[in-house]
GUTIFI-656286 format. One record per residue: residue in one letter; z, x, y of N, C-alpha, C in turn. Coordinates in steps of 0.02 Angstrom, whole numbers, padded with zeros to 5 digits, always signed. Last residue first. Layout:
REM GUTIFI-656286
AZXYZXYZXY ...
***
This chain:
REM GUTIFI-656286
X-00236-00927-01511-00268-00961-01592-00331-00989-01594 X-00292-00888-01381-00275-00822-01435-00294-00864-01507 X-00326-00996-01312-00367-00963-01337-00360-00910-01388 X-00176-01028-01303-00252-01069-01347-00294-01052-01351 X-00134-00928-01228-00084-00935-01273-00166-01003-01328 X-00194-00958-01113-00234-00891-01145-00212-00903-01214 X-00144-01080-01082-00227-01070-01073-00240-00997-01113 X-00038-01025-01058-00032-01077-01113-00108-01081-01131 X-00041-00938-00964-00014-00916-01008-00049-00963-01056 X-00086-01040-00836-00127-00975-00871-00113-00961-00931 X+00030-01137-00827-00047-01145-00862-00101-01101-00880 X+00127-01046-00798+00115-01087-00883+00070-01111-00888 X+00105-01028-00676+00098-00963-00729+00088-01008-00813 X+00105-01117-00610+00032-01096-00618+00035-01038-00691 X+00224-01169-00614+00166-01206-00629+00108-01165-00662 X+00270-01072-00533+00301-01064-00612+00254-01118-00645 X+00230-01089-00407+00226-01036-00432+00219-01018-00530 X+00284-01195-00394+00217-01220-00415+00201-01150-00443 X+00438-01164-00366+00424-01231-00413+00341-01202-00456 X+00401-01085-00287+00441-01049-00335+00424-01088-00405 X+00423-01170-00184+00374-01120-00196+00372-01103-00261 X+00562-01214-00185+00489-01271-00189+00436-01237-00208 X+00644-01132-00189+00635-01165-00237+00582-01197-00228 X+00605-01060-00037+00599-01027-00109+00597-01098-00160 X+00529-01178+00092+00587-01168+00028+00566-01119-00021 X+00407-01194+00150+00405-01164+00138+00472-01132+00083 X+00418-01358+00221+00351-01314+00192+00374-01259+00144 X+00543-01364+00281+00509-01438+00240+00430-01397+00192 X+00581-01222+00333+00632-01278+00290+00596-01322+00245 X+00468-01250+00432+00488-01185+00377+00517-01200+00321 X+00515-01341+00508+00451-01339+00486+00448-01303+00415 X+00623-01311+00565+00616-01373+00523+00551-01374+00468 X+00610-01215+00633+00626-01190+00591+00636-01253+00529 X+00515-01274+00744+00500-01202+00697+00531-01219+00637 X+00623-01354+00798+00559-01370+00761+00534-01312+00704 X+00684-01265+00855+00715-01286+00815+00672-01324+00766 X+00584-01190+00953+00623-01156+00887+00659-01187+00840 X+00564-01288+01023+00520-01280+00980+00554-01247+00926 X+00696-01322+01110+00672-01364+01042+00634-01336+01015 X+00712-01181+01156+00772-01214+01098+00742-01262+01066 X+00615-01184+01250+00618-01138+01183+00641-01163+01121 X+00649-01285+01340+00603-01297+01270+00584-01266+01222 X+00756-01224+01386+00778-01298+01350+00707-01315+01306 X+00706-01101+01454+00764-01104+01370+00766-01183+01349 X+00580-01078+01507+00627-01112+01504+00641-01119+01435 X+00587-00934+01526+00607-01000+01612+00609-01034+01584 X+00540-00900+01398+00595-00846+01449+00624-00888+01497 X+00423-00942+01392+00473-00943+01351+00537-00929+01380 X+00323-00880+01509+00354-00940+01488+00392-00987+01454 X+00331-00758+01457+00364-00761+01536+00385-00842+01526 X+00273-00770+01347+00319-00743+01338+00361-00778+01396 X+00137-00804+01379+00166-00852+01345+00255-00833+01356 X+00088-00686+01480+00115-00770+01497+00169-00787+01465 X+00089-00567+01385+00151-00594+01438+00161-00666+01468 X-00031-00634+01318+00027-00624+01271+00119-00627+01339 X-00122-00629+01407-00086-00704+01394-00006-00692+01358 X-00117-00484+01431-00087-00526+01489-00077-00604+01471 X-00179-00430+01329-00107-00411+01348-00076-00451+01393 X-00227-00489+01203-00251-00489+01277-00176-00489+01270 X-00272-00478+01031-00293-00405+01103-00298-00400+01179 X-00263-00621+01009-00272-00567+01003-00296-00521+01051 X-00245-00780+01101-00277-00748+01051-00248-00663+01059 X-00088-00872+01039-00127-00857+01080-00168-00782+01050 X+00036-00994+01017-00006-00951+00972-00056-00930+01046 X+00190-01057+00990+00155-01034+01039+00083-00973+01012 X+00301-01169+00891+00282-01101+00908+00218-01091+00988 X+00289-01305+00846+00321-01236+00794+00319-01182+00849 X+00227-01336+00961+00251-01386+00911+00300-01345+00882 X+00113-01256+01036+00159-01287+01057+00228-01344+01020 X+00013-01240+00878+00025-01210+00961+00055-01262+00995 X+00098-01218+00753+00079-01256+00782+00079-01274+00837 X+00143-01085+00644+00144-01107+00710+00097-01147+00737 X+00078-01096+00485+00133-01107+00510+00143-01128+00614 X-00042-01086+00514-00054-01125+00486+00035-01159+00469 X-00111-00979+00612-00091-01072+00645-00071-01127+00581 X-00059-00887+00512-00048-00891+00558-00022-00986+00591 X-00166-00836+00434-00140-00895+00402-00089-00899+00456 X-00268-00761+00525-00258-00746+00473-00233-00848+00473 X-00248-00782+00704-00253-00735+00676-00234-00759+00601 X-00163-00785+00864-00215-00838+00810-00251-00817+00752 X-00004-00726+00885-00071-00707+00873-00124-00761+00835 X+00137-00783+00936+00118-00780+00888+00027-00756+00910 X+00299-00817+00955+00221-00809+00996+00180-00767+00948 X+00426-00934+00938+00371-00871+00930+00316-00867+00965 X+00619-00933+00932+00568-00976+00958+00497-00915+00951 X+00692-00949+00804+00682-00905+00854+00619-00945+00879 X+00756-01020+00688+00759-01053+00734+00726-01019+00806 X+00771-00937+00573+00815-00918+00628+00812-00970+00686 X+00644-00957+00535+00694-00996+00485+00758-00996+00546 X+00583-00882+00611+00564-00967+00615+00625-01011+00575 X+00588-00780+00574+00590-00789+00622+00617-00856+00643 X+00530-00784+00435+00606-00773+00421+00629-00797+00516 X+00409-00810+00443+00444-00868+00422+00512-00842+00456 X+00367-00684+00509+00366-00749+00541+00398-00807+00517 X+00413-00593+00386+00429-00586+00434+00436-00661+00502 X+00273-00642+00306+00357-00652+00289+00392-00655+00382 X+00131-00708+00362+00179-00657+00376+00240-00686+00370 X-00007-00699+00283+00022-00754+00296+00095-00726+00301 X-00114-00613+00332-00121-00665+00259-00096-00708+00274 X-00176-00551+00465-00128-00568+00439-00154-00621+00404 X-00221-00464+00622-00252-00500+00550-00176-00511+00515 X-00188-00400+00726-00251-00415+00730-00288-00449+00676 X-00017-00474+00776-00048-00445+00741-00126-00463+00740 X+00100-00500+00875+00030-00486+00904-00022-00454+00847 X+00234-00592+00875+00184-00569+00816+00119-00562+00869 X+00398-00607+00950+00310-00600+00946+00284-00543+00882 X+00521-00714+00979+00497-00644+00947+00421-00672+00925 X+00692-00678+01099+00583-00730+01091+00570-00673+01022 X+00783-00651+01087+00779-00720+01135+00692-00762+01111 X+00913-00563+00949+00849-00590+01007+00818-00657+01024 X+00972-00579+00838+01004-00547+00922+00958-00553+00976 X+00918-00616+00762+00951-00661+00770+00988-00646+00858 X+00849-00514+00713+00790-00571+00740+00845-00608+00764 X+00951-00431+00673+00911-00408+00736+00887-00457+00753 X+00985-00505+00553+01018-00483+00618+00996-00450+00670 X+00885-00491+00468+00900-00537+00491+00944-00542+00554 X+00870-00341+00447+00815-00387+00492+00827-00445+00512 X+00944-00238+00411+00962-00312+00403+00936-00331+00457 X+00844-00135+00389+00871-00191+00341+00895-00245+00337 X+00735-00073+00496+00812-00093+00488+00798-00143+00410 X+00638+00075+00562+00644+00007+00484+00720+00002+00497 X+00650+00097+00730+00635+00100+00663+00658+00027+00625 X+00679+00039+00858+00722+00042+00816+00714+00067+00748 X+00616+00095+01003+00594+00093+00936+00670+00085+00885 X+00627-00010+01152+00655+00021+01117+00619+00011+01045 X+00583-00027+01308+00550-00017+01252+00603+00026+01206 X+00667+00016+01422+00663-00031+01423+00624-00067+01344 X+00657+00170+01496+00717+00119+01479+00710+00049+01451 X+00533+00192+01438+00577+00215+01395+00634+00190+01411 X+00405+00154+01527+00453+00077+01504+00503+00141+01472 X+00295+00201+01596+00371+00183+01625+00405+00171+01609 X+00165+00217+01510+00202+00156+01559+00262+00155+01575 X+00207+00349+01456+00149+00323+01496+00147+00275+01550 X+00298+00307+01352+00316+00344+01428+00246+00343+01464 X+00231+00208+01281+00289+00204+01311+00305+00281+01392 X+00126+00296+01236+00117+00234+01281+00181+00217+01318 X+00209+00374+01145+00187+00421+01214+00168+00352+01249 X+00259+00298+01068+00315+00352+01102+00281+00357+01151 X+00145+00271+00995+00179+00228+01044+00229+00240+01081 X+00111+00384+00925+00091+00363+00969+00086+00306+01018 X+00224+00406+00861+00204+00442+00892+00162+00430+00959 X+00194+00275+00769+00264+00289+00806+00259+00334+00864 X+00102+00258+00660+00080+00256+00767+00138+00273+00799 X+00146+00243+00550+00097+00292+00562+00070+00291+00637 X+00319+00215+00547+00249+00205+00519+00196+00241+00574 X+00428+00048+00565+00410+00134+00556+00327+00128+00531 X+00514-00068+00645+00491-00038+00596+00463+00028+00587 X+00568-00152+00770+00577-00142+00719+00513-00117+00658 X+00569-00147+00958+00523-00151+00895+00549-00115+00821 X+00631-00236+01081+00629-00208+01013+00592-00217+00978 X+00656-00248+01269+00581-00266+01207+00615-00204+01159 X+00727-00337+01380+00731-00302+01350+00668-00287+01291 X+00745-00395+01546+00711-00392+01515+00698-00340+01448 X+00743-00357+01695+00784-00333+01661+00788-00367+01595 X+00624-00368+01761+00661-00311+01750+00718-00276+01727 X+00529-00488+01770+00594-00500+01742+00606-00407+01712 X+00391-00434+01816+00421-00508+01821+00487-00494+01811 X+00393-00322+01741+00394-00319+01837+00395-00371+01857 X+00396-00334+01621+00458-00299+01648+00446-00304+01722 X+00287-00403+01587+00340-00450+01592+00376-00388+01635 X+00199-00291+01605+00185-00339+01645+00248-00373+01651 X+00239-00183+01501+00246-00165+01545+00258-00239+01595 X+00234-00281+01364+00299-00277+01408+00298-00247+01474 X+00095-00286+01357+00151-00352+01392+00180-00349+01417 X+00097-00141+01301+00065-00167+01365+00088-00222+01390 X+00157-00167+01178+00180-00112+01235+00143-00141+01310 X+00065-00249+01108+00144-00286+01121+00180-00235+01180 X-00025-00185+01104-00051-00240+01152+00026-00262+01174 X+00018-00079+00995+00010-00094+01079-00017-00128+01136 X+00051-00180+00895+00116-00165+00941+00074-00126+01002 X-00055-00226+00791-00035-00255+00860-00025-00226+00908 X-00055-00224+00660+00006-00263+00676+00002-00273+00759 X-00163-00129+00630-00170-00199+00608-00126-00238+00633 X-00089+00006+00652-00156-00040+00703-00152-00101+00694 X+00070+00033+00608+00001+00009+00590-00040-00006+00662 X+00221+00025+00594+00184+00031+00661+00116+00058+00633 X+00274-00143+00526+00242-00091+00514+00193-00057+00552 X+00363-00266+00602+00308-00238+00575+00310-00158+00575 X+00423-00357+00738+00448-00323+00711+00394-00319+00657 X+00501-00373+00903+00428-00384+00871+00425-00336+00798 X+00572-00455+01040+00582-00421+00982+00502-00465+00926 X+00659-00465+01196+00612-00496+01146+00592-00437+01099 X+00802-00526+01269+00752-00479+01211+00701-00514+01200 X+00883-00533+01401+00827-00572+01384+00776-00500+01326 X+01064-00514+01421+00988-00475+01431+00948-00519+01388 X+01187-00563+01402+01147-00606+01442+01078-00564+01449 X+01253-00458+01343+01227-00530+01309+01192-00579+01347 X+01163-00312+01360+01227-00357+01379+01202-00399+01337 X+01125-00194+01221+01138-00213+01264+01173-00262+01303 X+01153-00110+01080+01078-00100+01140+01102-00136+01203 X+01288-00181+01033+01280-00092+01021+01215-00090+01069 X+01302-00306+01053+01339-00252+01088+01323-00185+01083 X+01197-00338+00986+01195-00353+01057+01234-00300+01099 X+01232-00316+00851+01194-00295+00868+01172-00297+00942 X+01366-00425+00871+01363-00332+00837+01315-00306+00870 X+01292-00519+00863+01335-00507+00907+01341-00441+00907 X+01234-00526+00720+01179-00537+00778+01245-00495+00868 X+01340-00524+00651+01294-00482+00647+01258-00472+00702 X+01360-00683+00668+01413-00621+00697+01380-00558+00691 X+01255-00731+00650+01264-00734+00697+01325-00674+00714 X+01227-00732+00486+01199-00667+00537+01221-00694+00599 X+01286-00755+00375+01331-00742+00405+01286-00685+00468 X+01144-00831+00302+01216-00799+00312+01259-00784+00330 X+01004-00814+00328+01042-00862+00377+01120-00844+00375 X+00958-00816+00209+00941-00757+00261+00977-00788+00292 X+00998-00904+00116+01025-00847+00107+01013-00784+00155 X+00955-01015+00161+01029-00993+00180+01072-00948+00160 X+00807-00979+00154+00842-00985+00216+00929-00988+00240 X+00720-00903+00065+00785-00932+00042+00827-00930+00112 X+00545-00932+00075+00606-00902+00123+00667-00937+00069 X+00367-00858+00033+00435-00922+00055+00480-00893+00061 X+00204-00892+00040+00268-00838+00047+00327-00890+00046 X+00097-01042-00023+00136-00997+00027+00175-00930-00002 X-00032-01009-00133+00037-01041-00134+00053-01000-00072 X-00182-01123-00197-00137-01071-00113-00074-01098-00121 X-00300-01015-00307-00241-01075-00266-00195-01062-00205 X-00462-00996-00364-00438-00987-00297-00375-01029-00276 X-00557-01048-00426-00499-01005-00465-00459-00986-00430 X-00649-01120-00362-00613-01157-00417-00544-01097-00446 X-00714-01032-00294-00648-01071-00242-00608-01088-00318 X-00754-00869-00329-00756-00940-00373-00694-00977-00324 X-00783-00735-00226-00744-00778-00267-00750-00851-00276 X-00870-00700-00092-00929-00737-00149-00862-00739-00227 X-00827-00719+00005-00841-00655-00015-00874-00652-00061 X-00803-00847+00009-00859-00820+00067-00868-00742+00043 X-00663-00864-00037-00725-00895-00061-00789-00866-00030 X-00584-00741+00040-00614-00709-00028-00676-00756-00061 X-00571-00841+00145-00610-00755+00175-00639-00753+00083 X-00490-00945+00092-00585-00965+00124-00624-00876+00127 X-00375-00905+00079-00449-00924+00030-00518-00924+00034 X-00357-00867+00189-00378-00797+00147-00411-00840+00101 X-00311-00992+00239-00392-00952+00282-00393-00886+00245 X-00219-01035+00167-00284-01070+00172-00349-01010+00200 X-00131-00913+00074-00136-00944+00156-00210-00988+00150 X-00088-00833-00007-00037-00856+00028-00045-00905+00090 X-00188-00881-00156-00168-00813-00096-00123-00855-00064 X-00207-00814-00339-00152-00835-00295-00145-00815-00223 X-00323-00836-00452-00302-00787-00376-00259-00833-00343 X-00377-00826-00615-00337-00864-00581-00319-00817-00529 X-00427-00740-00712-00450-00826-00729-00431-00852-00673 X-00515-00599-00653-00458-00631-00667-00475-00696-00668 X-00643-00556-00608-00640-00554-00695-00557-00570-00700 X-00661-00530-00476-00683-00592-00514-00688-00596-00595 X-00553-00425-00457-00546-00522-00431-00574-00552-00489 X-00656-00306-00474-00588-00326-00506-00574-00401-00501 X-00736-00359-00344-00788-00360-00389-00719-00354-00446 X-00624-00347-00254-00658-00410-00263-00714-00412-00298 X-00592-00203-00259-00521-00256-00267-00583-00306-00294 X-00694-00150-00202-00709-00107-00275-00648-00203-00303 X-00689-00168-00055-00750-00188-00102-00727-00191-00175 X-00562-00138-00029-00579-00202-00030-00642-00236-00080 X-00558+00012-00041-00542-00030-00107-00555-00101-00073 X-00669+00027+00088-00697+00036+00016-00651-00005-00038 X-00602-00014+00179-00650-00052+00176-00663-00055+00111 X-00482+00081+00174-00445+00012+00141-00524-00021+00138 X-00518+00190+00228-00544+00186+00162-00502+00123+00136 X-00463+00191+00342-00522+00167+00337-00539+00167+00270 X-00315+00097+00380-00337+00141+00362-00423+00140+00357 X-00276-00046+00428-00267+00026+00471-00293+00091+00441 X-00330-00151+00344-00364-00108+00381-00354-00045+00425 X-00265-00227+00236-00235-00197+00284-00295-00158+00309 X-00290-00405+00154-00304-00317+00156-00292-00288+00231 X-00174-00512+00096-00208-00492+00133-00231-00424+00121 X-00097-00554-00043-00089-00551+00032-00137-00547+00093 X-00155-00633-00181-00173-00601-00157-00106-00607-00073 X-00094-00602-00364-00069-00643-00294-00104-00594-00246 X-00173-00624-00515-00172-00589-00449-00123-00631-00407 X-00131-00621-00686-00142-00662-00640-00140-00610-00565 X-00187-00605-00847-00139-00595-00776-00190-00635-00739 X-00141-00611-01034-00143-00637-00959-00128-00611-00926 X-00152-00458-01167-00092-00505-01101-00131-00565-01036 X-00186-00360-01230-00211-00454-01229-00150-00474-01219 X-00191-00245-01202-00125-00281-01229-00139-00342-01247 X-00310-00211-01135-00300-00162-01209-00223-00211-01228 X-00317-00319-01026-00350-00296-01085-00324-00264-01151 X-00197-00257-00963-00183-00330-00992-00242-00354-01042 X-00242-00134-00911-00174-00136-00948-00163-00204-00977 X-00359-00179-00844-00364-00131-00883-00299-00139-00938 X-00268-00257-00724-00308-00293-00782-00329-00253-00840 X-00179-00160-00667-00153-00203-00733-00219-00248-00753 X-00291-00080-00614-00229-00049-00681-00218-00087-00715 X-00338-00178-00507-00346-00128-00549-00329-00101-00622 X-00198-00234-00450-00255-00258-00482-00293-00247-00522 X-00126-00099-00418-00125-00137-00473-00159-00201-00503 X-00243-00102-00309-00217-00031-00355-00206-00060-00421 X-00228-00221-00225-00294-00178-00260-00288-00120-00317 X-00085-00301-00266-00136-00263-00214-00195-00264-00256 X-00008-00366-00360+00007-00386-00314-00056-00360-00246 X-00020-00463-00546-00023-00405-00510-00031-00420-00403 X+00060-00512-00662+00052-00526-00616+00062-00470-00583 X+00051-00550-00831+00062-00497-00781+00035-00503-00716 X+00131-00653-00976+00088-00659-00912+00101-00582-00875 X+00221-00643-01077+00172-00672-01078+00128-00680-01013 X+00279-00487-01150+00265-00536-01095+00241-00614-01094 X+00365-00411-01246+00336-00468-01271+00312-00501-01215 X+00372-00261-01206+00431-00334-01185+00404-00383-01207 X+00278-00209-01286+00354-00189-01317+00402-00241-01271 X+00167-00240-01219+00168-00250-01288+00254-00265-01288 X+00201-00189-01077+00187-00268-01089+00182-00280-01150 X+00210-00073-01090+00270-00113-01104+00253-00177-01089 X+00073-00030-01142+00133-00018-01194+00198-00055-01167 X+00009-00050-01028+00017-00093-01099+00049-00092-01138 X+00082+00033-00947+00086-00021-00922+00074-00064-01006 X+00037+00155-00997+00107+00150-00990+00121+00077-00989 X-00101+00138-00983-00084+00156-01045+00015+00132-01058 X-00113+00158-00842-00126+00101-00878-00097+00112-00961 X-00052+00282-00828+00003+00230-00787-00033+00145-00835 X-00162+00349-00873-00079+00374-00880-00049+00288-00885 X-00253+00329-00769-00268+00310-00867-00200+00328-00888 X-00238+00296-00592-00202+00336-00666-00202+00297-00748 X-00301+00319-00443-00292+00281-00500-00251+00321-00549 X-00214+00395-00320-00236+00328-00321-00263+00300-00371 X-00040+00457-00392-00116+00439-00406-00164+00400-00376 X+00077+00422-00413+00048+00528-00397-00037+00522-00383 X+00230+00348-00421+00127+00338-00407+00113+00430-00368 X+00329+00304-00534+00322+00350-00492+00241+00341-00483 X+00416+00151-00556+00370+00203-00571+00345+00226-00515 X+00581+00069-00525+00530+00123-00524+00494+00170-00546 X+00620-00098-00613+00614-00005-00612+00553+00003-00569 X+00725-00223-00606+00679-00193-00575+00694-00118-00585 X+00791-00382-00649+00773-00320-00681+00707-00290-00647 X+00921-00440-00532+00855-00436-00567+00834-00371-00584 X+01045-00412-00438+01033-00416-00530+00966-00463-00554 X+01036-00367-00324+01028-00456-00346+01017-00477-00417 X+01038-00242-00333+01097-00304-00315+01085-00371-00326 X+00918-00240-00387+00980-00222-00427+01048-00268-00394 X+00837-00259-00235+00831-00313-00320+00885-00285-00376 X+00890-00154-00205+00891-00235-00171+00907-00276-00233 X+00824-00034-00268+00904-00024-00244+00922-00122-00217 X+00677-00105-00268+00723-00049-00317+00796-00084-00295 X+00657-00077-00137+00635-00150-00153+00692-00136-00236 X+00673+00030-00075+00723-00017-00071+00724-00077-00112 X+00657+00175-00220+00642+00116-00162+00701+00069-00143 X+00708+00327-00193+00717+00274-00235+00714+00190-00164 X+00709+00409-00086+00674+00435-00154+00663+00377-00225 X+00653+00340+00061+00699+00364+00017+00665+00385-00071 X+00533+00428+00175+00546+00361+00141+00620+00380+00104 X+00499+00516+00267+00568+00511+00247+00574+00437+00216 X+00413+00573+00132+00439+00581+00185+00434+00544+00251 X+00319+00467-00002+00307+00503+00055+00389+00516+00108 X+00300+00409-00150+00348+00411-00107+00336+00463-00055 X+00226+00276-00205+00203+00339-00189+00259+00343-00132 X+00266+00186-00348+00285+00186-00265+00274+00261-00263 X+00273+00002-00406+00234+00074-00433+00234+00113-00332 X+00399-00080-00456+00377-00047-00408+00329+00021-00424 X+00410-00218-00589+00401-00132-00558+00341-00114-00489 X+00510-00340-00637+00479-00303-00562+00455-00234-00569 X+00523-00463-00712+00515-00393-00721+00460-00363-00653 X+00598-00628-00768+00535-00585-00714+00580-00518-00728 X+00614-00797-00827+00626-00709-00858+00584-00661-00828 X+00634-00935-00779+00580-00890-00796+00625-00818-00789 X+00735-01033-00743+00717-01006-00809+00674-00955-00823 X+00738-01075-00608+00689-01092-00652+00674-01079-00731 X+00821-00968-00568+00846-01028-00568+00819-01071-00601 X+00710-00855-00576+00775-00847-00629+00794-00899-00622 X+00643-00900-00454+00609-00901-00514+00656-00902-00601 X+00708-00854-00361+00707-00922-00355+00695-00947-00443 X+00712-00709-00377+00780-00755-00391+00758-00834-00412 X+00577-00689-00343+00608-00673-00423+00680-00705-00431 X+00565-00722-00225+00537-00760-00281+00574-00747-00348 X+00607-00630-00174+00629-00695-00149+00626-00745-00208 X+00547-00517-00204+00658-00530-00234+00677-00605-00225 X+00441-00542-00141+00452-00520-00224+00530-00547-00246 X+00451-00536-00010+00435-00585-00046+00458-00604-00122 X+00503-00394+00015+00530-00463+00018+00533-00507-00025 X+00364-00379-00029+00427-00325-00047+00487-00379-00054 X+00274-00413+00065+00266-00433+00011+00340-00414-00047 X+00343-00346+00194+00345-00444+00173+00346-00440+00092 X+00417-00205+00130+00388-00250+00214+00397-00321+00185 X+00453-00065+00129+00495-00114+00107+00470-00155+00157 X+00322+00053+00057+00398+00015+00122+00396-00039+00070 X+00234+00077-00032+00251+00136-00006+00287+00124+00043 X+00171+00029-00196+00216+00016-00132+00240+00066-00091 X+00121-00101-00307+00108-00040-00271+00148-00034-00209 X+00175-00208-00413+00155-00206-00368+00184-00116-00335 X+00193-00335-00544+00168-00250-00553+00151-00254-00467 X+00310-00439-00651+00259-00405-00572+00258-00311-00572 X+00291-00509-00793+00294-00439-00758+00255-00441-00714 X+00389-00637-00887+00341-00626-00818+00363-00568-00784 X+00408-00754-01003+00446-00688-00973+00370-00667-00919 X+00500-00904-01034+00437-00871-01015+00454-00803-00982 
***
């Protein structure tokens, strides 16, 4: 079975992830996948994606197309012509953009597709509008893939068919993130700080939607509890600036560190003591598995598909959104005591392990595609 992901892209975040995660799991399965990155490249991104340059090392077949466009009769035209000329049988599209495109492009090819939904990002304001234009597109696909019980329910209530509606998790190849990151993790201690300093580490796209200054504000509070006390934030993006200045605002520049986008994310989550998700929405966050796979103990935001991994006090620690001062509780309370961090986190990561496996995912993933395919594959005769 051969299978083209079409997904829009401007970082290297979860869904990005996700993609290589799957596409390996999926080659173990037999299935034959084709990645293109359709990627509006902005300064100082690199000129050639990561998701690109990753997935080559992992010898899966992935090109970059260039995005000049928020739509393009170009790029659809391009798209059918190689879903004709690779013989596909299915196209699986990942946002609103290529939602878009590739159903247009799976029309004029009489190709199947299929959607995987994530979530919609709101840091922008015209994300309200493609939400609208995405879910009137939706309802002319046979089949929506989202990642989380409570996005089903958002798109059934949006007025999407539940019946076409399945929920497959994100998933993790845990011993392939797991690797050789403790010595990594050491590395990374020595280069920011001692080994006995207490991190906590929060990692996303510096977006509105993700949080980080409710996560700046905590830290002020924890740092006058426990002053010595460290806080990393991993990633880049459109508030950097303006979390530079909260940061000196509050005092913290010894103490708030921006690490930008790292790569080997696994080794940072591994060099740290607590790691928090304060996001104001979320599908169902890579990033949190990979946390969890680490055994890291979390704190987590009630938010999206969320409680659906952390199980307040069981997996994790969940608390609501936009309050800067539970968010330091939970934290302060993580912090005194390490003997129940250690179990939840170890729970966590049991959890992750028994739910969320690439191959298990990967399994129903490849389910769904042969029943679309085979479903269109009977209607064609």
């Amino acid at each position: 079975m051969r299978v083209l992901h079409f997904r829009s892209t401007v970082s290297f975040a979860g869904p990005e992830r996700g993609l290589l995660t799957q596409g390996r799991a999926l080659r173990e399965l037999g299935v034959d996948v084709k990645i293109i990155a359709y990627y509006r490249w902005r300064q100082p991104e690199p000129t050639v994606h990561w998701l690109v340059e990753q997935g080559r090392r992992d010898n899966l077949d992935v090109e970059q197309w260039d995005d000049h466009s928020r739509f393009s009769w170009r790029t659809v035209r391009r798209l059918a012509d190689e879903l004709r000329r690779g013989r596909y049988d299915l196209l699986v599209t990942h946002d609103h953009k290529t939602n878009l495109m590739g159903y247009l492009a799976a029309r004029r090819s009489k190709i199947p597709c299929l959607s995987v939904a994530h979530g919609y990002d709101f840091s922008l304001l015209r994300m309200h509008l493609y939400r609208r234009i995405d879910l009137v597109v939706l309802r002319r696909f046979p089949r929506i893939v989202v990642v989380s019980h409570s996005l089903r329910r958002e798109l059934a209530a949006a007025g999407l068919s539940p019946d076409r509606i399945c929920v497959i998790p994100n998933a993790i190849d845990i011993a392939r993130f797991a690797d050789g990151v403790s010595e990594r993790a050491v590395e990374w201690r020595r280069r920011l700080t001692a080994a006995s300093t207490p991190v906590i580490l929060t990692v996303g796209r510096l977006y509105w939607q993700k949080g980080l200054e409710c996560f700046v504000q905590s830290a002020a509070q924890i740092h006058r509890v426990m002053p010595q006390a460290q806080f990393w934030i991993a990633g880049d993006g459109m508030l950097r600036e303006k979390l530079q200045a909260l940061i000196r605002d509050l005092g913290l520049e010894e103490v708030v560190t921006l690490l930008g986008r790292q790569r080997d994310i696994a080794a940072v989550m591994a060099a740290s003591d607590v790691f928090v998700m304060p996001s104001l929405g979320e599908g169902l966050s890579n990033v949190l598995l990979e946390a969890m796979a680490l055994a890291r103990p979390v704190v987590a935001t009630r938010v999206g598909g969320t409680p659906e991994v952390v199980r307040d006090g069981e997996t994790g620690w969940l608390i609501p959104p936009l309050q800067p001062a539970a968010l330091a509780t939970a934290v302060l309370q993580v912090l005194q005591d390490p003997d129940v961090a250690a179990r939840i986190g170890s729970q966590g990561r049991d959890f992750v392990a028994s739910r969320f496996a690439a191959s298990g995912v990967a399994a129903q993933m490849a389910g769904v595609y042969q029943e679309i395919a085979g479903v269109a594959g009977a209607q064609g005769r």
